[in-house]
C-alpha positions in Angstrom: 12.1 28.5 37.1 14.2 29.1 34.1 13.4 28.1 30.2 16.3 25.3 30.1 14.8 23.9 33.5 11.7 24.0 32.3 12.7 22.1 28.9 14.6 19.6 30.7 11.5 18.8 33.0 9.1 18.3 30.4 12.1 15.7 28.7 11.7 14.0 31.0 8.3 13.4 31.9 8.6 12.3 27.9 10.7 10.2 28.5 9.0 8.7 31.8 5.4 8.8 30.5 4.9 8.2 26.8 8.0 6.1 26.1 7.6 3.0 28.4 10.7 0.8 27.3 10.0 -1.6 24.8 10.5 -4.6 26.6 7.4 -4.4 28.3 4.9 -4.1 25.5 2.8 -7.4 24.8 4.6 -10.0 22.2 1.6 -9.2 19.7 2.6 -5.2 19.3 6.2 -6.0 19.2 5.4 -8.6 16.1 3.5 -5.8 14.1 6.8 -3.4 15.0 8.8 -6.0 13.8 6.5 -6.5 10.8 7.4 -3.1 9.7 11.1 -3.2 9.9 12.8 -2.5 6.6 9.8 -0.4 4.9 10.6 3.0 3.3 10.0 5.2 5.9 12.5 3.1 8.6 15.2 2.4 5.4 15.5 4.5 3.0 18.4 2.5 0.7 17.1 -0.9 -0.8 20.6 -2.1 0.4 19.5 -3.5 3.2 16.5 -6.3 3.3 13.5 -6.7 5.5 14.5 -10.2 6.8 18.5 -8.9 7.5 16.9 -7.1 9.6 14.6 -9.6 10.6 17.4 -12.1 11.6 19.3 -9.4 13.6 16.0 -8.6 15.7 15.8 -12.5 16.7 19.7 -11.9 18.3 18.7 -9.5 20.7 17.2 -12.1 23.1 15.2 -15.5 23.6 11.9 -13.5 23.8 12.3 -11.4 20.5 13.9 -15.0 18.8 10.7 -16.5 19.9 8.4 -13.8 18.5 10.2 -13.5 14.9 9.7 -17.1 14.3 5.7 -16.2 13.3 5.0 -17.1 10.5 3.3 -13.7 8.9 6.8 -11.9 9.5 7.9 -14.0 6.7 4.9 -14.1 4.2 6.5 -10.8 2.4 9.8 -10.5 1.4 11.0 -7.3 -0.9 13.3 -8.8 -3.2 15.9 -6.0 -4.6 17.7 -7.4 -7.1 21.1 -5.8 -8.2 23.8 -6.9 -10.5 26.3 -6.0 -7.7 25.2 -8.7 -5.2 24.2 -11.2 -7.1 24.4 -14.3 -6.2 24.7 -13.5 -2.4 21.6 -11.9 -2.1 19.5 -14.3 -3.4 21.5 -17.3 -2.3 19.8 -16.3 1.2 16.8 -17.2 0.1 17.7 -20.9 -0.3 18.6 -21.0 3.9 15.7 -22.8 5.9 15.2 -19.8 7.6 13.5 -18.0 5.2 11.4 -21.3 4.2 8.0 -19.4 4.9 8.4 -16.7 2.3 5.1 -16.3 0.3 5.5 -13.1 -1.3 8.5 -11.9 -3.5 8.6 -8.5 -5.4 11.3 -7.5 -8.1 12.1 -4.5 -8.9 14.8 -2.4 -11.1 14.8 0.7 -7.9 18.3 1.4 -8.6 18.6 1.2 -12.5 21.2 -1.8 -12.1 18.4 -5.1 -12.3 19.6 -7.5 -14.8 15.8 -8.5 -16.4 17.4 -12.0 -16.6 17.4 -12.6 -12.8 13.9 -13.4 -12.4 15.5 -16.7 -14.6 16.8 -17.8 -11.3 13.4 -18.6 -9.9 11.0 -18.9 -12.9 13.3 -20.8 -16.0 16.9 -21.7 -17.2 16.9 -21.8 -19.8 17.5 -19.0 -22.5 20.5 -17.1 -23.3 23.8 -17.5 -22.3 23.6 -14.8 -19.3 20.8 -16.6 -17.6 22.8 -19.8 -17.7 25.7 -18.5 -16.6 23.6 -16.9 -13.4 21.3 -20.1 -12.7 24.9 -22.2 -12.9 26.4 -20.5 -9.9 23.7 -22.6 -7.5 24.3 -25.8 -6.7 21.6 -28.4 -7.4 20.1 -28.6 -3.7 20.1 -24.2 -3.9 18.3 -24.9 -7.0 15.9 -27.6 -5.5 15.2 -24.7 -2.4 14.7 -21.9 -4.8 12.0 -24.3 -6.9 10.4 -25.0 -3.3 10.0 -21.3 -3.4 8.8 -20.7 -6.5 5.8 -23.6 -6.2 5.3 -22.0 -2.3 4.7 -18.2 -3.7 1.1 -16.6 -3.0 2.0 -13.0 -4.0 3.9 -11.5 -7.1 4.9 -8.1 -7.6 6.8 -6.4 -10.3 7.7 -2.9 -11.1 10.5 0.0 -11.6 11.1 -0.5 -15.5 11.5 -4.3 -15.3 11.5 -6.7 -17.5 9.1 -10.1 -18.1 10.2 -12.1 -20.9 7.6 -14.7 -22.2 9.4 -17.7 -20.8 10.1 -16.2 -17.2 5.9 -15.0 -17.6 4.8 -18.2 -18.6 6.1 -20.1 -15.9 5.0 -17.9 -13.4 1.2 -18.3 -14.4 2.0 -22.1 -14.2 2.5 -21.4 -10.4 0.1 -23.3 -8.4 -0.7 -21.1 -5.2 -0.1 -17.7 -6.7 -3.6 -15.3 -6.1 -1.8 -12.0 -6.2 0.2 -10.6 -8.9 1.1 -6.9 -9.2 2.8 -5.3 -12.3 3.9 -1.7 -12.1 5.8 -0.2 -14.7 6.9 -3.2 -16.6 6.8 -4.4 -19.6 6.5 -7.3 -21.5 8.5 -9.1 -24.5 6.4 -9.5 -26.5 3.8 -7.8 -25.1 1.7 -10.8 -26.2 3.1 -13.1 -23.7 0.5 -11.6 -21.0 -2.1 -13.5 -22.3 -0.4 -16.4 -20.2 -2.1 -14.7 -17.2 -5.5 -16.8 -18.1 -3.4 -20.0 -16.6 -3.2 -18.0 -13.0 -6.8 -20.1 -12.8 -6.5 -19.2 -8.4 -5.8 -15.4 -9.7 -7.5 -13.2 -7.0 -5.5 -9.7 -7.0 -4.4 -7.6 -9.9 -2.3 -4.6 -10.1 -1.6 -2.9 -13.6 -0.1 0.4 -14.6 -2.2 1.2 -18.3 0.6 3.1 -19.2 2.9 -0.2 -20.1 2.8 -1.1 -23.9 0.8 -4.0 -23.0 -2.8 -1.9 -22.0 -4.7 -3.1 -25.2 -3.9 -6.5 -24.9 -5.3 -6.6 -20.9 -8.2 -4.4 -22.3 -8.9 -7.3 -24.7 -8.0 -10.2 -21.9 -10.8 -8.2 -19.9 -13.2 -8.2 -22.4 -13.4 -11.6 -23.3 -14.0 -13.0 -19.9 -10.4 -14.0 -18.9 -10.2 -12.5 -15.5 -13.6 -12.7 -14.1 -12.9 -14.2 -10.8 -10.7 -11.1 -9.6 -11.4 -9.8 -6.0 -8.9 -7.4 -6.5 -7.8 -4.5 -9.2 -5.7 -1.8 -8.8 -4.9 0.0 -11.9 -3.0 3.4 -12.9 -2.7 5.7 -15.4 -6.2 4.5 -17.4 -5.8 7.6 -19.4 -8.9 7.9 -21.7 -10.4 4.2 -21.3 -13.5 4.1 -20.2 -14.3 2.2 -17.4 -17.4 -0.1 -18.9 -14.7 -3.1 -18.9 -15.7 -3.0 -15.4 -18.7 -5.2 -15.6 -16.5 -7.8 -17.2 -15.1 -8.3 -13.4 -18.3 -9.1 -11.5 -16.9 -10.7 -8.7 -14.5 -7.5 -7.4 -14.5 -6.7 -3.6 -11.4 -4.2 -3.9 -10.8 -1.5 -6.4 -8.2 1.2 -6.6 -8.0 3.8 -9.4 -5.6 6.2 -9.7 -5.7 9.3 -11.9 -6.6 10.5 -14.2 -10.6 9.6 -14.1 -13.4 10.8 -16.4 -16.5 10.6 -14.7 -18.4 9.5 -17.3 -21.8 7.3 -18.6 -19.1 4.7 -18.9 -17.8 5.4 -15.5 -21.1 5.3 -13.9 -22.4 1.9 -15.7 -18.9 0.2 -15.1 -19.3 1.0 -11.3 -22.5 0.0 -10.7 -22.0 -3.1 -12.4 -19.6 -4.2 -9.3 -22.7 -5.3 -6.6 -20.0 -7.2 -4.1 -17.7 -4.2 -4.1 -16.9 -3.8 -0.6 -13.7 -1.1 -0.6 -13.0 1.8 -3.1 -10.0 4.1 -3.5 -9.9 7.0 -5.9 -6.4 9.1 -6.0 -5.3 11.7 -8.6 -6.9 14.0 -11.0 -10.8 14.0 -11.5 -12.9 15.5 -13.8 -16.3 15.3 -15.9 -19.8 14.8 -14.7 -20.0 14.4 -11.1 -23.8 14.3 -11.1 -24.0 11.1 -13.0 -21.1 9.0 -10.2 -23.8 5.9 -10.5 -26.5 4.5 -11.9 -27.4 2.9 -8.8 -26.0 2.1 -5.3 -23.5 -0.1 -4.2 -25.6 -2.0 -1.2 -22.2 -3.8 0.0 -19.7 -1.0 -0.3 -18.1 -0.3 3.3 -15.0 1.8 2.6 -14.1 4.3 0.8 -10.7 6.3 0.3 -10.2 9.7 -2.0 -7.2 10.9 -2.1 -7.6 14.1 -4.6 -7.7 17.7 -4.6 -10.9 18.9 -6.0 -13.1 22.0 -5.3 -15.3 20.5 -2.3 -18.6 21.2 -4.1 -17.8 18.8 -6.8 -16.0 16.4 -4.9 -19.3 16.6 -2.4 -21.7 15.4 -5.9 -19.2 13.1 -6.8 -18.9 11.3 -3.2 -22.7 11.3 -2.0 -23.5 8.5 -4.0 -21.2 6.3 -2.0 -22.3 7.6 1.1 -25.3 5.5 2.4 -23.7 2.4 2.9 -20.3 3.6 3.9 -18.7 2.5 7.3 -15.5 4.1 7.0 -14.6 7.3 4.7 -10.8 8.8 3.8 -9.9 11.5 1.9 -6.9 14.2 1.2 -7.8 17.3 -0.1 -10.8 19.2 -1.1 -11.9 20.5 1.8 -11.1 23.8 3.9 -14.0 24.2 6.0 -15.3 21.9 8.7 -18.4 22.4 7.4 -17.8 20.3 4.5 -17.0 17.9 6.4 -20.4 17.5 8.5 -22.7 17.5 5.2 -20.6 14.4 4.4 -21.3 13.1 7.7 -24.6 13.8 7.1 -24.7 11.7 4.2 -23.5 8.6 5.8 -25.9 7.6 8.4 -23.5 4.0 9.0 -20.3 5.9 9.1 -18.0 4.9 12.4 -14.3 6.1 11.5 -13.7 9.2 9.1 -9.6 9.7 8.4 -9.1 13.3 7.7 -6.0 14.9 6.0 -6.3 18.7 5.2 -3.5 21.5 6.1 -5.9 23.7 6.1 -8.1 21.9 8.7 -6.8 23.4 12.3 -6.5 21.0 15.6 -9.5 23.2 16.9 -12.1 22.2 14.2 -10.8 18.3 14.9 -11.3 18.8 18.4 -14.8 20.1 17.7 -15.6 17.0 15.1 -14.8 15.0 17.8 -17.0 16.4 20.3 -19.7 16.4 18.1 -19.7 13.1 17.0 -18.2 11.6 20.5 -19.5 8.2 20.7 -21.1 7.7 16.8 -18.3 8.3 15.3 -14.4 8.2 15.3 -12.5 11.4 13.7 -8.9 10.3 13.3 -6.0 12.7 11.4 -2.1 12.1 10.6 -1.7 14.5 13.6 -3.6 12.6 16.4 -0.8 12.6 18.4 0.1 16.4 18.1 -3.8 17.0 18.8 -3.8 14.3 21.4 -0.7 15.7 23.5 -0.3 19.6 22.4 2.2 20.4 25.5 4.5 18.0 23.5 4.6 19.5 20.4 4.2 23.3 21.9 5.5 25.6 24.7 3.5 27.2 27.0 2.5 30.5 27.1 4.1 30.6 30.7 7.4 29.4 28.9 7.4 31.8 25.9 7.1 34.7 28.6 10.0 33.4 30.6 12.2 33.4 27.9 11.6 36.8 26.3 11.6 38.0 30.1 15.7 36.3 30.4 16.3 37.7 26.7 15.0 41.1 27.8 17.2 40.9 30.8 20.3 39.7 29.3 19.8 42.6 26.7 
């Protein structure tokens, strides 16, 4: 048998086996397909909008119009904004299709966001630019907009934009919103965050420190104004300590990203946070990684590293967290399998470990996995590679028969 019959066989036992046609998965995997439709890694041009594509999805047949009506297919809406489209874009938003949208995020992605747009949902009034904008809807498209604004849940905010005090204000008046994420934006004045005290359902926060507004948050913090958060995800905390941790003592969720002194202040602010249930730690680390806590976390069940750090140090700085720990994730920092079972060892609850190392072969994941076969569940971004290797590799049988018809043709 020749290489290119060969190829062709193995295409199509592909195509036969491991890709059954989509019509016959279940209407519960096909809605969490569908949930993903639009994300950066399917489109990669902010041109086009999650619930376009939604709406073209339902025109394919009854079934698939049946399934895109549910309702969490609509909770999250990535709102592009550009000066270019505007009003057509958002004028969509106003059609009782899109009724059930909880979730709207703004962002300046392509450099060409008018600041002023976010008048069209949160405030009128101003200067002349916002009124000219906010008078191309008609008063139901207005009505429909203000149904959105009072429906929202979820916030988000980022790429250089712009809040201005009256836009900010009126979205902490919001009565339903408990998430509210603001990357890389900035506030005039920077003052005008203080309105965030009004979000009183606040749950989830995420900040970037490296705004002009960090001292005034810090201060927010301090005095007791966001006590009741769940949720914080913050970047860039540059040399803050992290003592304003114990200001937040009902947190479940907490994401840091680098850089992070592990510190007295670090340890005390940490240990402080008794619900914490999920941690995730990304960027550069350094300090003293014998003093990571004070004392344990007896609810924490996840944690997530995402670092590169000599493994002996990142070892001392992770056993602390260990005990407790259900599932564990990390990136970096390790070479040697090894490392990876004195972890293990270290976390006597652990079920699902999520591995990504280059330097890690298929082999030593194959081993983990037999080791651990029915405690615990070893999982990497090349499962499926591990999983099916003839896919992803030629046989040895194949190699040889093609250097034999080179050799021959030669």
């Amino acid at each position: 048998m020749d290489a290119n019959t060969t190829t062709t066989a193995r295409k199509r036992k592909l195509e036969t086996e491991y890709c059954p046609n989509i019509g016959v998965l279940p209407g519960e995997i096909l809605v969490q397909i569908f949930s993903r439709l639009g994300t950066e890694d399917v489109v990669d041009t902010s041109d086009y909008f999650y619930f376009d594509n939604l709406v073209r999805v339902s025109l394919v047949c009854k079934q698939w119009n049946n399934l895109t009506q549910e309702s969490s297919l609509w909770e999250k809406y990535c709102l592009h904004l550009d000066e270019s489209k505007f009003p057509e874009d958002v004028k969509k938003l106003v059609d009782q299709k899109y009724s059930k949208i909880e979730y709207l995020h703004f962002s300046n992605k392509k450099g060409k966001v008018s600041p002023h747009l976010s008048h069209v949902f949160f405030g009128s009034q101003g200067c002349s630019q916002c009124s000219a904008m906010v008078s191309q809807f008609s008063a139901s498209e207005r009505f429909n907009l203000d149904q959105i604004s009072q429906r929202l849940s979820r916030l988000a905010f980022d790429n250089n934009y712009i809040l201005e005090e009256e836009v900010f204000q009126a979205i902490c008046s919001l009565p339903k919103v408990k998430e509210l994420d603001i990357f890389s934006t900035s506030f005039e004045p920077k003052e005008c965050l203080r309105h965030i005290t009004n979000l009183t359902s606040l749950e989830g926060l995420g900040f970037d420190f490296k705004g002009n507004q960090d001292d005034v948050l810090l201060s927010i913090i301090w005095e007791g104004g966001l006590a009741n958060l769940k949720r914080f995800d913050f970047l860039n905390p540059r040399d803050q300590d992290l003592s304003f941790l114990s200001k937040m003592p009902k947190l479940e969720n907490l994401s840091v990203s680098s850089p992070i002194e592990v510190n007295q202040f670090f340890a005390e602010g940490l240990s402080s946070l008794t619900k914490l249930k999920r941690i995730t730690f990304g960027g550069e680390l350094y300090g003293d990684f014998v003093n990571t806590l004070s004392q344990p976390l007896p609810n924490l069940t996840s944690l997530l590293v995402r670092m590169d750090v000599d493994e002996y140090l990142l070892i001392h700085f992770m056993e602390p967290f260990l005990p407790s720990l259900e599932y564990l994730s990390f990136t970096g920092g390790y070479e040697d399998r090894k490392d990876i079972e004195k972890l293990i060892l270290l976390a006597p609850r652990l079920k699902e470990i999520y591995i990504c190392c280059d330097d890690l072969t298929n082999a030593d994941i194959l081993e983990l996995r037999r080791k651990y076969a029915g405690r615990i569940e070893v999982k990497t971004p090349c499962d499926h590679e591990i999983d099916h290797p003839e896919l992803y590799h030629d046989s040895d049988e194949e190699q040889g028969g093609e250097q034999n018809n080179e050799t021959k043709e030669e």
